[in-house]
MIKOLRO-604133 format. One line per field, with one value per atom (N, C-alpha, C): residue in three letters; atom name; x, y, z. Coordinates in steps of 0.2 Angstrom, whole numbers, m for minus. Layout:
// MIKOLRO-604133
donu <- ALA/...
gufi <- CA/...
X <- X/...
Y <- Y/...
Z <- Z/...
***
This chain:
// MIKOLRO-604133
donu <- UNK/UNK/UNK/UNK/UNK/UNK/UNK/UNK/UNK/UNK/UNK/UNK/UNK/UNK/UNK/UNK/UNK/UNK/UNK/UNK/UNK/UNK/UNK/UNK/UNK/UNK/UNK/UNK/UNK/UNK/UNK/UNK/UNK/UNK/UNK/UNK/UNK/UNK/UNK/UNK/UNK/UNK/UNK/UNK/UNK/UNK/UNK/UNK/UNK/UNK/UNK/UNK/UNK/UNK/UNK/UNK/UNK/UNK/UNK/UNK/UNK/UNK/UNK/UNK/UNK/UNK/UNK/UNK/UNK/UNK/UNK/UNK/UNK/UNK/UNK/UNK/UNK/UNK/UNK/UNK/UNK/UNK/UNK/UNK/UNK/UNK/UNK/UNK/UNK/UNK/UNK/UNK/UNK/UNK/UNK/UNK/UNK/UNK/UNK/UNK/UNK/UNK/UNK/UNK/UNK/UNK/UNK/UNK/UNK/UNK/UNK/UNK/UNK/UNK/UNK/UNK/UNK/UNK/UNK/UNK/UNK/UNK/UNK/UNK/UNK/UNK/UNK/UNK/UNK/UNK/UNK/UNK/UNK/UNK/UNK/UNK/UNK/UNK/UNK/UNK/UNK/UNK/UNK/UNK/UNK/UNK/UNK/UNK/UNK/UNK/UNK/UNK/UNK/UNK/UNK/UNK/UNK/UNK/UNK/UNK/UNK/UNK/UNK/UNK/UNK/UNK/UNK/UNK/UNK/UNK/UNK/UNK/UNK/UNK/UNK/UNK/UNK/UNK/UNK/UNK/UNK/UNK/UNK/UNK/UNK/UNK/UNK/UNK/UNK/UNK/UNK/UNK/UNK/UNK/UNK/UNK/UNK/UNK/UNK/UNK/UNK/UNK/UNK/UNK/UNK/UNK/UNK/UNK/UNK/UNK/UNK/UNK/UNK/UNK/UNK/UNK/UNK/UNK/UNK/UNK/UNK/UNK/UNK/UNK/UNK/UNK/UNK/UNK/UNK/UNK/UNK/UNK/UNK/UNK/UNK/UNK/UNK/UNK/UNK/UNK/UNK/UNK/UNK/UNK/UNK/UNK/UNK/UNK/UNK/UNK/UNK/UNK/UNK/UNK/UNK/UNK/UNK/UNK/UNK/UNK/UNK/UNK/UNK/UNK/UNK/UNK/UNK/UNK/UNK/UNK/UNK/UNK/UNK/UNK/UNK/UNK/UNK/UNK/UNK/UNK/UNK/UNK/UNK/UNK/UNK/UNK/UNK/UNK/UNK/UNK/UNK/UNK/UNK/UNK/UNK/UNK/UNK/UNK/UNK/UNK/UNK/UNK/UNK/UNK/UNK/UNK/UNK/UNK/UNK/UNK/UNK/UNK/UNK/UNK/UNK/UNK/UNK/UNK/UNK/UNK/UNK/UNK/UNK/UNK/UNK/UNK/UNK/UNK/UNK/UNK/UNK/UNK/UNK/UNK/UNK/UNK/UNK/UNK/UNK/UNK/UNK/UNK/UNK/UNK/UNK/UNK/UNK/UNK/UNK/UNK/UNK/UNK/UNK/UNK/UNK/UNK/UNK/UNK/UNK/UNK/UNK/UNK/UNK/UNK/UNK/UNK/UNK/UNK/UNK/UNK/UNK/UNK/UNK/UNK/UNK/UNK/UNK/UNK/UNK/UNK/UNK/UNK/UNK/UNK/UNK/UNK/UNK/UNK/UNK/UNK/UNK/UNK/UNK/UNK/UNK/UNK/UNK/UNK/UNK/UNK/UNK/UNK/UNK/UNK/UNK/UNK/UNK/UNK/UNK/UNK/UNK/UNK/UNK/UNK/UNK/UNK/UNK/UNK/UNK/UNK/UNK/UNK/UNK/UNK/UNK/UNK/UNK/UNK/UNK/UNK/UNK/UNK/UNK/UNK/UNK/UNK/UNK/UNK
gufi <- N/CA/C/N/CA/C/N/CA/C/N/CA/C/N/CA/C/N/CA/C/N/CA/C/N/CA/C/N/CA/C/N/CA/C/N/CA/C/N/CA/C/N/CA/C/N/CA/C/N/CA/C/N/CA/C/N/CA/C/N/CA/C/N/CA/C/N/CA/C/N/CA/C/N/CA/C/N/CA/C/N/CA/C/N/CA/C/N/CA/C/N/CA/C/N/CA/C/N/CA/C/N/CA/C/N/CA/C/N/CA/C/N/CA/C/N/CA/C/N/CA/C/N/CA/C/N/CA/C/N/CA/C/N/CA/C/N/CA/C/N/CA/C/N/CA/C/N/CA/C/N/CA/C/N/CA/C/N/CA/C/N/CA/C/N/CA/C/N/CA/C/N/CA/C/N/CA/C/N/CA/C/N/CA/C/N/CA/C/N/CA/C/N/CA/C/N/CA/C/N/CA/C/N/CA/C/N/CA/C/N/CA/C/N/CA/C/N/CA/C/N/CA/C/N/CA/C/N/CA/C/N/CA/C/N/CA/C/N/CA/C/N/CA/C/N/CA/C/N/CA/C/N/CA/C/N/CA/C/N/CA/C/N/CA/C/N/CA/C/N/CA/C/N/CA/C/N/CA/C/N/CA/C/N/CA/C/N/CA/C/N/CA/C/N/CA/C/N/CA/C/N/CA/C/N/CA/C/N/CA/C/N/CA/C/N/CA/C/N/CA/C/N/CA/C/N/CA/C/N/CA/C/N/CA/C/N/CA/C/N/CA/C/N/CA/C/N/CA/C/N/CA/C/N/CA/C/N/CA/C/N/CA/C/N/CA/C/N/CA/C/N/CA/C/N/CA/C/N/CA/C/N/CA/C/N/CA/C/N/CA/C/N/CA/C/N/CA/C/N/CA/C/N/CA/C/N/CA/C/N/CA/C/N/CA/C/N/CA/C/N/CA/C/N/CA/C/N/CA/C/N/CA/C/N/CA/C/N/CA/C/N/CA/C/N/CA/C/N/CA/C/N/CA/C/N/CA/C/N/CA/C/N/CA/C/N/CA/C/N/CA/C/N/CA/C/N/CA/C/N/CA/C/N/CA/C/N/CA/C/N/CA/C/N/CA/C/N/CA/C/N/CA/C/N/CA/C/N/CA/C
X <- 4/0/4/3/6/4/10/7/7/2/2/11/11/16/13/15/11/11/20/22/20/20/16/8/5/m4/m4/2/m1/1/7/6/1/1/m5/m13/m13/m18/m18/m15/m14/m15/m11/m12/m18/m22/m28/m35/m32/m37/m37/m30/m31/m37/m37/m43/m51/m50/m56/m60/m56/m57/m59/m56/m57/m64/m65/m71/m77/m77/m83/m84/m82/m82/m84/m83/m84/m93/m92/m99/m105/m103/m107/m109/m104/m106/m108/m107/m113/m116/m117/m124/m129/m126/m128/m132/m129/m131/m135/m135/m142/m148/m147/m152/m157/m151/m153/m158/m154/m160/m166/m165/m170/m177/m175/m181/m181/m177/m182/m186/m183/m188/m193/m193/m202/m203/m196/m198/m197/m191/m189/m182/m181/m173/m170/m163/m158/m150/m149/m139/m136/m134/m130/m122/m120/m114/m108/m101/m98/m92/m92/m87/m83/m78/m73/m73/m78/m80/m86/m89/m92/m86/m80/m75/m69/m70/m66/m70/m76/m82/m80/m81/m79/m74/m69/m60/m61/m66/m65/m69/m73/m79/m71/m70/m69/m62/m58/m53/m55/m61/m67/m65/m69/m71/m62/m59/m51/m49/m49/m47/m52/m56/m62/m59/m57/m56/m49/m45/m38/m36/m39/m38/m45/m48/m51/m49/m45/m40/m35/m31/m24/m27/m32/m35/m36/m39/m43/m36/m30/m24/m19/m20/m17/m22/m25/m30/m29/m33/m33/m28/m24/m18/m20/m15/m15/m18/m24/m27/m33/m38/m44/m50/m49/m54/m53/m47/m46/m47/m48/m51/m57/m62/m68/m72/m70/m71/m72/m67/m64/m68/m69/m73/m81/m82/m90/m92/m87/m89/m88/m86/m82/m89/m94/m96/m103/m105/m111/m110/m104/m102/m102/m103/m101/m108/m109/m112/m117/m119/m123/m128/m125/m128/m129/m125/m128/m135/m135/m141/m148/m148/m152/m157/m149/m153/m155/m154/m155/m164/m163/m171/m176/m173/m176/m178/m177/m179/m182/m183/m186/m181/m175/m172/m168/m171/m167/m173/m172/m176/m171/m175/m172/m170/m173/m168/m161/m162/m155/m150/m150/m147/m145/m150/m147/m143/m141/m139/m132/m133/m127/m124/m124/m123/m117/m120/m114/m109/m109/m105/m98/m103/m100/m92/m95/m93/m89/m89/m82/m79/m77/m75/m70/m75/m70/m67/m68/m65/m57/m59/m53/m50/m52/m45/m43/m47/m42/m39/m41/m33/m27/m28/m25/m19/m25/m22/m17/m18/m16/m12/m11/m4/1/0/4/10/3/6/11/7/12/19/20/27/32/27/31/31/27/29/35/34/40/50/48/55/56/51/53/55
Y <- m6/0/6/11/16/21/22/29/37/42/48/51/56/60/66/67/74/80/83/86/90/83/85/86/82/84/91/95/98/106/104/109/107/103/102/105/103/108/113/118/126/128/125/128/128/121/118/123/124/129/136/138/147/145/136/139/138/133/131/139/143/148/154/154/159/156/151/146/148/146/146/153/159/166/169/167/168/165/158/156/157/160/165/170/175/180/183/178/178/173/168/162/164/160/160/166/169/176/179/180/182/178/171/167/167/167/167/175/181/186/186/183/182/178/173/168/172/176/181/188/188/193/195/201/201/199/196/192/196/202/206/204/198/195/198/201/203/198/200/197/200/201/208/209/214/213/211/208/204/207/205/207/201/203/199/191/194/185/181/185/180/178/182/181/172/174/169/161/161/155/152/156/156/153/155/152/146/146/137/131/135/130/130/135/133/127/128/123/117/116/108/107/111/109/106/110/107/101/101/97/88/91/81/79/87/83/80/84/83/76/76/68/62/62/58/55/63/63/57/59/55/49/48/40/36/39/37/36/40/42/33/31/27/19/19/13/14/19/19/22/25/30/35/39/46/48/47/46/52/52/55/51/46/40/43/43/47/56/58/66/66/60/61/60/52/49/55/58/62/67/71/78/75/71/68/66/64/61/68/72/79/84/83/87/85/79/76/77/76/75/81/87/97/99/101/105/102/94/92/94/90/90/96/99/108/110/111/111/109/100/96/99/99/102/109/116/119/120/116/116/112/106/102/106/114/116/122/122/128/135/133/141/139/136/135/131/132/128/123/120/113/118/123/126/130/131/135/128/121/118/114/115/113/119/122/126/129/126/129/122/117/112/108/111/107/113/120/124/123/120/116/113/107/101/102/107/109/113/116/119/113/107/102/98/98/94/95/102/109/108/106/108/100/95/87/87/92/91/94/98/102/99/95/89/85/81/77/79/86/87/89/90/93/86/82/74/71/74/68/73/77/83/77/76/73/67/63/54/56/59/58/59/64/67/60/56/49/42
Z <- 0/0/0/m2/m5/m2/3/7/4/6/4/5/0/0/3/7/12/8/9/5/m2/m7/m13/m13/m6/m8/m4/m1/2/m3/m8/m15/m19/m21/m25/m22/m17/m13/m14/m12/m13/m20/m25/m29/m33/m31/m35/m30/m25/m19/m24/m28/m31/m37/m41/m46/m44/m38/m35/m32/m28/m27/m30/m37/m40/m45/m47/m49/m45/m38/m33/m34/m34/m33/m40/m45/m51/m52/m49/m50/m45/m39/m35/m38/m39/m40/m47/m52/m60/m62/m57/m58/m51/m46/m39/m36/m35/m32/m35/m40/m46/m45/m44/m45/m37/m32/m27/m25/m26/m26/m28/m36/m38/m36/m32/m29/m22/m19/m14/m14/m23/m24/m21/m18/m14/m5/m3/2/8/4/11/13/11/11/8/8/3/4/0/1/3/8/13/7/10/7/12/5/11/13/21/25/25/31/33/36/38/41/36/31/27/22/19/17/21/26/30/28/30/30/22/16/10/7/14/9/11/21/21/18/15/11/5/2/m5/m3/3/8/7/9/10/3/m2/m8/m11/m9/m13/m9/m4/0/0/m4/m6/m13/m15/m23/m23/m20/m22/m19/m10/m9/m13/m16/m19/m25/m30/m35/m32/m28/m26/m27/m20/m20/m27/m32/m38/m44/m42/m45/m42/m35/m36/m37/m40/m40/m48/m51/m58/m63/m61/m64/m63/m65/m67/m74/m75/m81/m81/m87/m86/m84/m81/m77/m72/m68/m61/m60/m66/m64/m64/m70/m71/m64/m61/m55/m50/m51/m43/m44/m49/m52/m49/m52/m50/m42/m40/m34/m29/m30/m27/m28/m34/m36/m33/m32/m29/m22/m19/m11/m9/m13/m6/m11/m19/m21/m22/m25/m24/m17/m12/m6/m3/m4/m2/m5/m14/m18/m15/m13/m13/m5/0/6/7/3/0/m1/m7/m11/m5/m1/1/9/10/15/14/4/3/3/2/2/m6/m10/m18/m22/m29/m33/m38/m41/m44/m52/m53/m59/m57/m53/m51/m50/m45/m47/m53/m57/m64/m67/m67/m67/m65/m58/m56/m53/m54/m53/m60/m65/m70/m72/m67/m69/m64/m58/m51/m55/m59/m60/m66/m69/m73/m69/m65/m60/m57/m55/m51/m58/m62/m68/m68/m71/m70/m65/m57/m53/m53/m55/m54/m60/m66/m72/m67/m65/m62/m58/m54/m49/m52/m59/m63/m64/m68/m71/m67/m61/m55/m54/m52/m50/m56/m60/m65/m65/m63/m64/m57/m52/m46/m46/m53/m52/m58/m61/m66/m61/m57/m53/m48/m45/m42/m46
***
């Protein structure tokens, strides 16, 4: 059995955290966020604006969200190779595992609807595709150097 490389998941992480993050921010602020006003339209509910501690909660989500993909990646990386089987796997499982489940509980509490996550849901999943090539090309730079 093949222990993790700390070291390299923990570059790998960082760096694959700069496009996760710029992704989530990107897909809040011109899908989400519009979507979500729009269904409180009328309610009296607004989207406050963001400060420093909505900022903090943000980088830890997008942290979570890097941190499911990148080890799911690795896992999926040493079973299947370092191939597009192991981004596809790892993007999918990553995307049903944080954005899914968020969407689903979300709609299922009445604070979202089922077209916002079709919507923002496969925008999710190239977003995760994007950061496990990411993942993949990194890795391969560090199986080629051992």
């Amino acid at each position: 059995m093949k222990k993790i490389n700390w070291k390299h998941f923990s570059i790998v992480t960082i760096i694959v955290f700069i496009w996760i993050n710029i992704g989530e921010v990107a897909r809040a602020l011109f899908v989400a966020f519009p979507k979500i006003e729009t269904f409180f339209e009328g309610s009296g509910l607004t989207i406050g604006t963001m400060d420093f501690s909505h900022a903090l909660v943000w980088g830890l989500w997008d942290l979570i969200l890097t941190l499911v993909l990148v080890f799911i990646f690795w896992l999926c990386k040493e079973v299947f190779g370092n191939n597009h089987k192991s981004i596809l796997i790892s993007s999918i499982i990553t995307a049903f595992a944080t954005i899914g489940i968020f969407w689903i509980a979300t709609i299922n509490t009445g604070l979202g609807e089922w077209s916002s996550f079709f919507i923002i849901f496969p925008i999710a999943w190239v977003e995760f595709y994007i950061g496990g090539w990411i993942a993949s090309s990194l890795y391969a730079k560090y199986d080629k150097k051992n």
